[in-house]
BAKOL-607414 format. One record per residue: y negated, x, z of N, C-alpha, C in turn; residue in one letter. Coordinates in steps of 0.1 Angstrom, whole numbers, plus 5000, padded with zeros to 4 digits. Example, Ala and Ser with C-alpha at 12.3 -4.5 7.8 and 13.67 -1.06 7.14 Angstrom:
BAKOL-607414
505751325078504551235078503351325078a/502251285071501151375071500051295079s/
end
This chain:
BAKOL-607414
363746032366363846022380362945912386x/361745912382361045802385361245662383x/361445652368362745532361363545452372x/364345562376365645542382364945472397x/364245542404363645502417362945332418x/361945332408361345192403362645102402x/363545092393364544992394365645032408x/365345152413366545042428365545002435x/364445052434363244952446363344812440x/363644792431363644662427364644592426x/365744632423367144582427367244572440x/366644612451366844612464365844502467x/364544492465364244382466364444252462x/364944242448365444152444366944102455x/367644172460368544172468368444112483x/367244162483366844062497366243972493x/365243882479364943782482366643702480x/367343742474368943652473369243602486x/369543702494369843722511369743592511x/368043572513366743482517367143372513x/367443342503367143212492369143212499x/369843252502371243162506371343172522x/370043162533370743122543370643012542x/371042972552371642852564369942742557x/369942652560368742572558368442512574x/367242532581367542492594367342362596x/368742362610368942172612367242122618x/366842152620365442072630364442112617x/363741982615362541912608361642012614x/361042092606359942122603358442082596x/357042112596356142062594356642092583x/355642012572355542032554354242152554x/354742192543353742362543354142382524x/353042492520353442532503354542602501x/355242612489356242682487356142822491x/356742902498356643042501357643132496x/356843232492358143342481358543432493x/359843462484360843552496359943662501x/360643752515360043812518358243812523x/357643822515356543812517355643642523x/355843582519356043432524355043372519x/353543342522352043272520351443392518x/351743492521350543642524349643612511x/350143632502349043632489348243532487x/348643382492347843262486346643292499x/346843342507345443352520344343402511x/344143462506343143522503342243612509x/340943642506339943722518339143622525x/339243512522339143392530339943292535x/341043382545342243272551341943162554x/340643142568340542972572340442902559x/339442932548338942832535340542802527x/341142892530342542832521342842752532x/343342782541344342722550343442562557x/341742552551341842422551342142332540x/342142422531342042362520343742302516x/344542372525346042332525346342272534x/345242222541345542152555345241992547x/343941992540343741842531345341782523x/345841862519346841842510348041842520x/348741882530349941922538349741772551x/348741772556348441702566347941792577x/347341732593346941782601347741902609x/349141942609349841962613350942052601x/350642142595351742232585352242342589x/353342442585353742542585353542632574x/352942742571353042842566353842962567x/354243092559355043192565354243282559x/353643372569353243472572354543592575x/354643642559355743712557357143682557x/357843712571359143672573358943562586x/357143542591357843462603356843312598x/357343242611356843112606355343102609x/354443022609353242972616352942832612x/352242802620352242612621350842652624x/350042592616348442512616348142392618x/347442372632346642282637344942242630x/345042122626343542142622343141982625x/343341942638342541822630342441792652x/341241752653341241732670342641652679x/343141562673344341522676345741632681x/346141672671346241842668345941962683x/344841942676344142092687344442062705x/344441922709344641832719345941862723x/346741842714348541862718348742022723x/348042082715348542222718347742282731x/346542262728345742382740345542232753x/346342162749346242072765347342022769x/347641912760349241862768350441972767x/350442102755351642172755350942352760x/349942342772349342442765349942592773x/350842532784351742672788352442692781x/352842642766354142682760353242742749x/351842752751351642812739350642922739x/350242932753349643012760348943152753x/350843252748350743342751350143412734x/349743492728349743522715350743552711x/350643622701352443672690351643792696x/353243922702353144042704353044142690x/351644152687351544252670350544382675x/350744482671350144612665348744602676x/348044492672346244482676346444492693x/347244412697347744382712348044512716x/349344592709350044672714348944782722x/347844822707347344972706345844942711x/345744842705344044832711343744732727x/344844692729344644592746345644662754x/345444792759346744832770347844762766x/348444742756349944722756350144592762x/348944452756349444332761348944352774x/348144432781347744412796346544352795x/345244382786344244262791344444112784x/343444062790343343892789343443862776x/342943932762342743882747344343862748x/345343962748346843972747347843932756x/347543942770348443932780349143822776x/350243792779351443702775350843632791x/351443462790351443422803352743442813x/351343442826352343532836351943532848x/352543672852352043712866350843752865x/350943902854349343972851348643882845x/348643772839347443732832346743622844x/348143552854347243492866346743582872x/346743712870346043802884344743792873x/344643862865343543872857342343742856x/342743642854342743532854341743452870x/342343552882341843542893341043582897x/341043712893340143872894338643802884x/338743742874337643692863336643582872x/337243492878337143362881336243412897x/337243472903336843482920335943632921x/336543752912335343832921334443842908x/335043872893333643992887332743832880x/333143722876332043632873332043482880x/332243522893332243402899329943402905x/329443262908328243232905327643372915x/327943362925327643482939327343592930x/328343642925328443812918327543802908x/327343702896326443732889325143692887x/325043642907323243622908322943742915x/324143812920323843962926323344092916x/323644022901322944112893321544092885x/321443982894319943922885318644042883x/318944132898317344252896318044322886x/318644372881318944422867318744412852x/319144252852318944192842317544142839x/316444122854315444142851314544282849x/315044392853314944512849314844542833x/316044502830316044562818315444502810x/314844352811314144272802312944342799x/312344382815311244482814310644532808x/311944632807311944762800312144772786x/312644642780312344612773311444562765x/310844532770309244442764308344542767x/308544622775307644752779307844832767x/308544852762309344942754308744892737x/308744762736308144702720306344702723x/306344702738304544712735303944842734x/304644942737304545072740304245082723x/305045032717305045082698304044952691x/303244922700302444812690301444902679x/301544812668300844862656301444952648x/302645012658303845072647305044982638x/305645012629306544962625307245012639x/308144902643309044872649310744782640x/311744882648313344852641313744772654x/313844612651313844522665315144542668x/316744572655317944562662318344702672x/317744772666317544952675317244892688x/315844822692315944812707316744682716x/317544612706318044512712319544572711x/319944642704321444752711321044832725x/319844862724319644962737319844902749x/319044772750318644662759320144622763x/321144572752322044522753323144602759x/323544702756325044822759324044852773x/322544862777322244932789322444832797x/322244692799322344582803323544532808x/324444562799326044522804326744642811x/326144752806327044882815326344922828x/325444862833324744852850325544762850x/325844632847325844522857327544562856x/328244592847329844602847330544742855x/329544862848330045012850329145042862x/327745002864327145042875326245162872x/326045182858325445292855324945302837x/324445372831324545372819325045482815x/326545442809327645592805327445592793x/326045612788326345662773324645752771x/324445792759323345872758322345812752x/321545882750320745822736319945902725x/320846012723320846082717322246082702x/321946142695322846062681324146142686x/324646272691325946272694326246332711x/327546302709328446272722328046382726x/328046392741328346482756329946522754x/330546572748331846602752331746672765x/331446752771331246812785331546712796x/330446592793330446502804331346392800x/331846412787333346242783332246122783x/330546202782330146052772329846042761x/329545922752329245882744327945862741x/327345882731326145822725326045662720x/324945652722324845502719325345442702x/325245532695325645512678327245512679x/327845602686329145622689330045462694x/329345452707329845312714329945222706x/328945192698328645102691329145092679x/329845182679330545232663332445152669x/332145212681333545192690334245062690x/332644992694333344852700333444762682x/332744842677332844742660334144762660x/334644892658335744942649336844832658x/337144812673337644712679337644572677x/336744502672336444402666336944392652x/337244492643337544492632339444472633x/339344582640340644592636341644442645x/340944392658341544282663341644162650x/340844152643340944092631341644072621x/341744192620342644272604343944182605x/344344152590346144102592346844242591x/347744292599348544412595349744342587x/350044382579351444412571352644412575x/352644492588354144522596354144432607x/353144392610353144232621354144112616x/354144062601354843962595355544012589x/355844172591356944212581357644302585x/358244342597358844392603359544532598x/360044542585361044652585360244752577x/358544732575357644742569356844832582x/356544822596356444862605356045032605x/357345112604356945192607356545322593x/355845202585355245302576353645272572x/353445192585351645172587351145142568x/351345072563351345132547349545092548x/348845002555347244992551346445042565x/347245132573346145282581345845212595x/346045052596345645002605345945052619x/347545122626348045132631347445292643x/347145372632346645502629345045482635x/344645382630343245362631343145302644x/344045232650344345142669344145272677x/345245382675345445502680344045582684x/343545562674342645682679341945632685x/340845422678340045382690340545412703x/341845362703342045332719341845492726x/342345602720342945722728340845762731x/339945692723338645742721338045642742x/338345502734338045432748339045452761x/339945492759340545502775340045672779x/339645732774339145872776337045812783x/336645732776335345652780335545572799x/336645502794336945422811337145512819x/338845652818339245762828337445802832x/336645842821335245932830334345812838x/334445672834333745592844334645592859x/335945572858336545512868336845672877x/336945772872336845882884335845892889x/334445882884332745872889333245772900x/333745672897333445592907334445592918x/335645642917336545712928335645802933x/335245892933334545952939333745952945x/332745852946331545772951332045702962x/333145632959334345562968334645622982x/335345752976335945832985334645922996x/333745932990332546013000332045903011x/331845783004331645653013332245623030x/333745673021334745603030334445453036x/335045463045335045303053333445213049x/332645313049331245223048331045203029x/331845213026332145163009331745023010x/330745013002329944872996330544822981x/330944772975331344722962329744712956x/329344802945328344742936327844682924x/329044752914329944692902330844632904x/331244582889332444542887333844612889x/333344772883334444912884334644912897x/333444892911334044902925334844812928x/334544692926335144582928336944562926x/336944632913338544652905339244702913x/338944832918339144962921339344942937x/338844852945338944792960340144732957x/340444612949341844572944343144652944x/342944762939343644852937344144892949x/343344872958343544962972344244842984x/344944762982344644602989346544612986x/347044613000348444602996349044442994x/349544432985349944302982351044282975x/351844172970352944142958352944262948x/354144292948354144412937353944342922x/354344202921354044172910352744162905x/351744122917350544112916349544222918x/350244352918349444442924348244502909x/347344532909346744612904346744732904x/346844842890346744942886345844992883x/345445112877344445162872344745152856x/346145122851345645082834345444942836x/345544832846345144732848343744662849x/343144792858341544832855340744822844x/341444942835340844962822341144852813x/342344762815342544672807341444542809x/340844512822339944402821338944492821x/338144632823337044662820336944652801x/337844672799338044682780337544522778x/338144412785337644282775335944282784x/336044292791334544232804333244352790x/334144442789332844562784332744542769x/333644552758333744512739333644422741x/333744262744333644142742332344142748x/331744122758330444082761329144152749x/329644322750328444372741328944302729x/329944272717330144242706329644102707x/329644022712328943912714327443862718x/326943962722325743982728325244072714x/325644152707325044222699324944142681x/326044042681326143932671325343822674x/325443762685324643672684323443652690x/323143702700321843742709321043802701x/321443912699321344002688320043912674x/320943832668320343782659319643712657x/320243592672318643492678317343562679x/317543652688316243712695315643802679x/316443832672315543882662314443782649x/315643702649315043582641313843502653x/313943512662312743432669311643522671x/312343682672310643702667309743712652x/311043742645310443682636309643522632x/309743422638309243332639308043342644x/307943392653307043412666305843452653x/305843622649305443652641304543612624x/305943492620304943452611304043312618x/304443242630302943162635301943262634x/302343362643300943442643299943482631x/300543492621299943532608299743382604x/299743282604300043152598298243092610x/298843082624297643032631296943132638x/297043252635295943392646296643392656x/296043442667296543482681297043342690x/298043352692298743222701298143202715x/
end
């Protein structure tokens, strides 16, 4: 029985790469790119290091190639000439990303800015970024915060002098408390190792576990992205693993964004905007173009990139400056005494 299963999986494959190998050859010139096997296309020559192949077949192909990422095409840009054509002279036609798995489950379904296709929603988004939540006004209105937290920070490493001190422990603190005042208007997480289910918050190990696993998986190549009929059997967990981040973070935004309806509503008319979340959320309330209107999964969709993008980038690279400089700092001091 098993025999028998192994050779039709393979007669059947073999059967579609035939398909493959007698269509049509297409009339329009295509870039030059490596030989690609049926079905599957380039997937295996990428390696665990895609860019280092794909420059290394960019030397050999020229500035401009195609590869097949499974069944569909892709064309690689690598050379400034190149990069110019696309993200400038052609760059509404290229605007939008490929609609795959990462977009669907982990960005509201193509609604924030990483995924949105160009459009209506991505110029509202687009506007909402620019004019209220990081235009110069709004983010000198957060400046007592950001000096707050610095404070509290350096208050916090002198407090533990002559102890061993773990620098990246207080530079996650600093950082997720830092961005969730000036975005959320509050700090929605704990600091304690596990979650508040009661209150729908999170611990700081949690979040931080959160916004990786989101970073990871935006990354990942899925399988059923370039291979369509491959789709709906998730075969490497990626899909499975989108689901739950997301159903974890849109349960995180619903307990910010009712706090702050409510704050709203007791206000009434004398409502001040003090976050970003109020700011959204005024939008919301503002009759306008139904194309242009704002939602509340529209909400959550630009709090998602404004809140995982800033901390994952503030916790990679901030993160590492400020650690390596004190370490510098450090060995002067042992090197020349007291500075």
């Amino acid at each position: 029985m098993d025999n028998s299963l192994i050779i039709l999986a393979l007669a059947f494959f073999v059967a579609l790469a035939f398909i493959h190998k007698k269509r049509k050859k297409p009339t329009k010139t295509l870039p030059p790119g490596p030989i690609s096997w049926p079905i599957i296309g380039n997937l295996l020559q990428l390696g665990y290091l895609p860019h280092m192949t794909l420059d290394k077949l960019a030397k050999k192909y020229g500035e401009i190639m195609m590869v097949k990422y499974g069944l569909k095409n892709v064309v690689v840009a690598s050379s400034p000439k190149m990069a110019e054509e696309f993200l400038r002279k052609q760059d509404i036609l290229f605007a939008s990303r490929p609609a795959i798995a990462a977009g669907k489950y982990t960005g509201y379904n193509y609604k924030n800015m990483t995924w949105s296709p160009y459009g209506p929603h991505w110029k509202l988004g687009r506007k909402i970024y620019l004019n209220e939540l990081f235009s110069p006004k709004r983010l000198e209105s957060f400046e007592h915060i950001r000096v707050d937290e610095r404070r509290q920070f350096l208050s916090g490493l002198y407090a533990k002098r002559g102890q061993p001190v773990v620098i990246k422990d207080h530079i996650k603190h600093y950082t997720l408390s830092s961005i969730s005042r000036v975005v959320l208007g509050d700090k929605y997480f704990i600091d304690f190792k596990k979650d508040d289910e009661s209150l729908g918050l999170l611990s700081l190990d949690s979040l931080i576990e959160l916004i990786d696993e989101w970073m990871v998986l935006n990354g990942e190549l899925n399988i059923g992205d370039w291979i369509p009929f491959l789709q709906p059997f998730d075969l490497q967990g990626y899909v499975k693993r989108m689901k739950i981040q997301h159903k974890k973070i849109d349960k995180f935004f619903s307990v910010v964004i009712e706090d702050h309806k409510v704050k709203m509503d007791q206000s009434g008319k004398d409502f001040v905007p003090k976050d970003m979340v109020d700011v959204l959320l005024m939008l919301t309330r503002e009759e306008t173009d139904p194309e242009m209107k704002l939602d509340l999964e529209g909400v959550k969709s630009l709090l998602h990139v404004s809140v995982t993008k800033r901390i994952s980038l503030n916790l990679n690279f901030n993160g590492v400056l400020i650690t390596f400089s004190l370490k510098i700092l450090i060995i002067m001091v042992n090197i020349y005494g007291d500075l």
